[in-house]
Structures are given as structure tokens and as C-alpha cells.
C-alpha positions as CSV (number, residue, x, y, z in Angstrom):
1,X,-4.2,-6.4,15.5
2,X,-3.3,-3.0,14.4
3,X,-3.3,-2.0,10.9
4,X,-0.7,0.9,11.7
5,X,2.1,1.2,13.7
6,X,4.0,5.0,14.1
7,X,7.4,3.2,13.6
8,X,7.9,0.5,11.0
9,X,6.4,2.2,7.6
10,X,8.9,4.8,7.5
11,X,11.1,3.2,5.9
12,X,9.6,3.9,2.8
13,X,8.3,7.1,3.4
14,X,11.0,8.3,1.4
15,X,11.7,5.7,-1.3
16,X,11.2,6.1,-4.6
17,X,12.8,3.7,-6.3
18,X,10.9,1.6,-9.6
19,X,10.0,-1.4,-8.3
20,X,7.0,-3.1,-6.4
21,X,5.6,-3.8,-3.3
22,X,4.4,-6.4,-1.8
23,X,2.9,-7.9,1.1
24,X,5.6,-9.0,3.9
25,X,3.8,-12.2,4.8
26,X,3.3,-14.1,1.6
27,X,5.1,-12.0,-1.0
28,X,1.4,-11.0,-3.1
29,X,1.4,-8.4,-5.6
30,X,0.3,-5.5,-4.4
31,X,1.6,-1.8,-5.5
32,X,3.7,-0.3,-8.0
33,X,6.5,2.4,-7.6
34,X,4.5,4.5,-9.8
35,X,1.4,4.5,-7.9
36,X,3.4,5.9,-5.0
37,X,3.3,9.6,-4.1
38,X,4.7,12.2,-1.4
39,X,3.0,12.9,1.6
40,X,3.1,14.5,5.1
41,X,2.0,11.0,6.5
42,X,4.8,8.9,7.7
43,X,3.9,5.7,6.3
44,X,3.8,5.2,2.4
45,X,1.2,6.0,0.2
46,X,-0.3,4.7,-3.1
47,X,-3.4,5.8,-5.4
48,X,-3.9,2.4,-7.1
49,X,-3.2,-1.3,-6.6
50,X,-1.4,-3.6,-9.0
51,X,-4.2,-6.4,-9.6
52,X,-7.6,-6.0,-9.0
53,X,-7.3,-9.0,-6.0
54,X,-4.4,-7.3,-4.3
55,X,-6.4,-6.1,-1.6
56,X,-9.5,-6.7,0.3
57,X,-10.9,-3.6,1.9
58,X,-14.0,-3.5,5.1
59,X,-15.7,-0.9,6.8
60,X,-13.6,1.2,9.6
61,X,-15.6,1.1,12.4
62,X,-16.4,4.7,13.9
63,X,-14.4,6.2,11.0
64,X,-16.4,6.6,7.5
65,X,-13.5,7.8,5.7
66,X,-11.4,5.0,6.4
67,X,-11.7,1.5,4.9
68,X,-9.4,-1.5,6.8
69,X,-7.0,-3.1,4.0
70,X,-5.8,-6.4,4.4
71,X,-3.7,-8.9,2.0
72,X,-6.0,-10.1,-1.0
73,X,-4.0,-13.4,-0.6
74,X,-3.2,-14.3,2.6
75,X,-5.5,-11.8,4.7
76,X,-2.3,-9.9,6.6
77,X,-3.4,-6.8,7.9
78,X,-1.8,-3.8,5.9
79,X,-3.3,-0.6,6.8
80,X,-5.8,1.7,5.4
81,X,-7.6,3.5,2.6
82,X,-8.8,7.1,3.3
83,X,-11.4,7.5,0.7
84,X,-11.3,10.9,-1.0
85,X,-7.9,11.5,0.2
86,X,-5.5,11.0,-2.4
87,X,-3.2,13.4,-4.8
88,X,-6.2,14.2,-7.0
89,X,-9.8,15.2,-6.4
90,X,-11.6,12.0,-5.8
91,X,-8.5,9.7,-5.5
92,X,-8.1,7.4,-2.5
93,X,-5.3,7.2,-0.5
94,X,-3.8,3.8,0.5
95,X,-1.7,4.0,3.8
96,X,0.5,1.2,5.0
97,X,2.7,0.1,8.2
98,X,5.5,-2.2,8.0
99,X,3.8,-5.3,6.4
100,X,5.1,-4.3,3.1
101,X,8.3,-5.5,1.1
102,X,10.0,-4.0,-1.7
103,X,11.2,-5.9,-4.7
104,X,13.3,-3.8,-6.8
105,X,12.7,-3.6,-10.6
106,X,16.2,-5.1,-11.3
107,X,15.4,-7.8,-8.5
108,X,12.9,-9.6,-10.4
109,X,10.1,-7.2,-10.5
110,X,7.5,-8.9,-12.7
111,X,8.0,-6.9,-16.2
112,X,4.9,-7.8,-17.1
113,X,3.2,-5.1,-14.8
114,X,4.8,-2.3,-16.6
115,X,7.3,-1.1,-14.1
């Protein structure tokens, strides 16, 4: 399976709306509009995840910069984290196809989260 696709993630490339996002296949918790940042990359990007379970990250074969990011729930495949990448010296970049959803913050965003 491929982690990231050139056309699907664009669609929130651009988006910047408060809310969260969350995984496409079984609707997990997994970022926050305010982790979310601009970028040259296509594909959205975050710097943190909501819960500390949202994600499970493995070794990127060939590539060790890269760590495969999959669901912390159900396993989907989501896309990647390029280690020392991010906004901020240090700061890991979390890249992502189309396997994400967005829940806006007036759609039943969990309050709880801080959003």
C-alpha cells in the first residue's frame, strides 16, 4: 500500500479551518487544526498529534529520515513523519495522503481537546 498518493491530500493543503482530523477509515483522533502549518508540500502537515495513541510510527526502509505512520486504532496507512523537518528546529513533520477526514469544530469537534 502506499502511504502517499500526489492526488488526494490536497485537499487540505490549503485548509485552515479549527477543527480536527481524523483518520478516514475508523474516524480516530488524530490531529488538531492548530498543529497544522503551511508548507511547499502538497499534502497537509502537522507538528503534533492529538493523543499520545493516535499514531503508530516504523522505520522507512532505505529512508532514515522518514518514519511510516499508520492509524493508532485501526492500523490504516496515513503517510509519513520526516524527522527533523518541521516548522521549528528539531520539530517533526507529519505528512498525510487522502486517509484523513476533517470534523469541523462546530460539527462536533470534541471540546475537550482544546480546539
Amino acid at each position: 500500500m502506499s502511504f502517499c498518493s500526489f492526488f488526494g491530500g490536497e485537499v487540505f493543503q490549503n485548509h485552515f479551518e479549527p477543527g480536527i482530523y481524523v483518520c478516514a477509515k475508523c474516524g480516530y483522533e488524530l490531529f488538531s487544526s492548530h498543529s497544522k502549518y503551511a508548507h511547499s508540500s502538497p499534502w497537509p502537515a502537522f507538528t503534533e498529534t492529538i493523543h499520545a495513541d493516535s499514531v503508530v510510527k516504523r522505520p522507512e526502509h532505505n529512508r532514515p529520515e522518514a518514519l511510516k505512520v499508520s492509524c493508532g486504532k485501526c492500523g490504516s496507512g496515513l503517510g509519513h513523519e520526516f524527522l527533523n523537518d518541521g516548522p521549528k528546529r528539531g520539530q517533526s513533520r507529519f505528512i498525510f495522503s487522502s486517509s484523513l477526514k476533517f470534523i469541523p469544530k462546530d460539527k462536533g469537534a470534541p471540546s475537550s481537546q482544546g480546539h
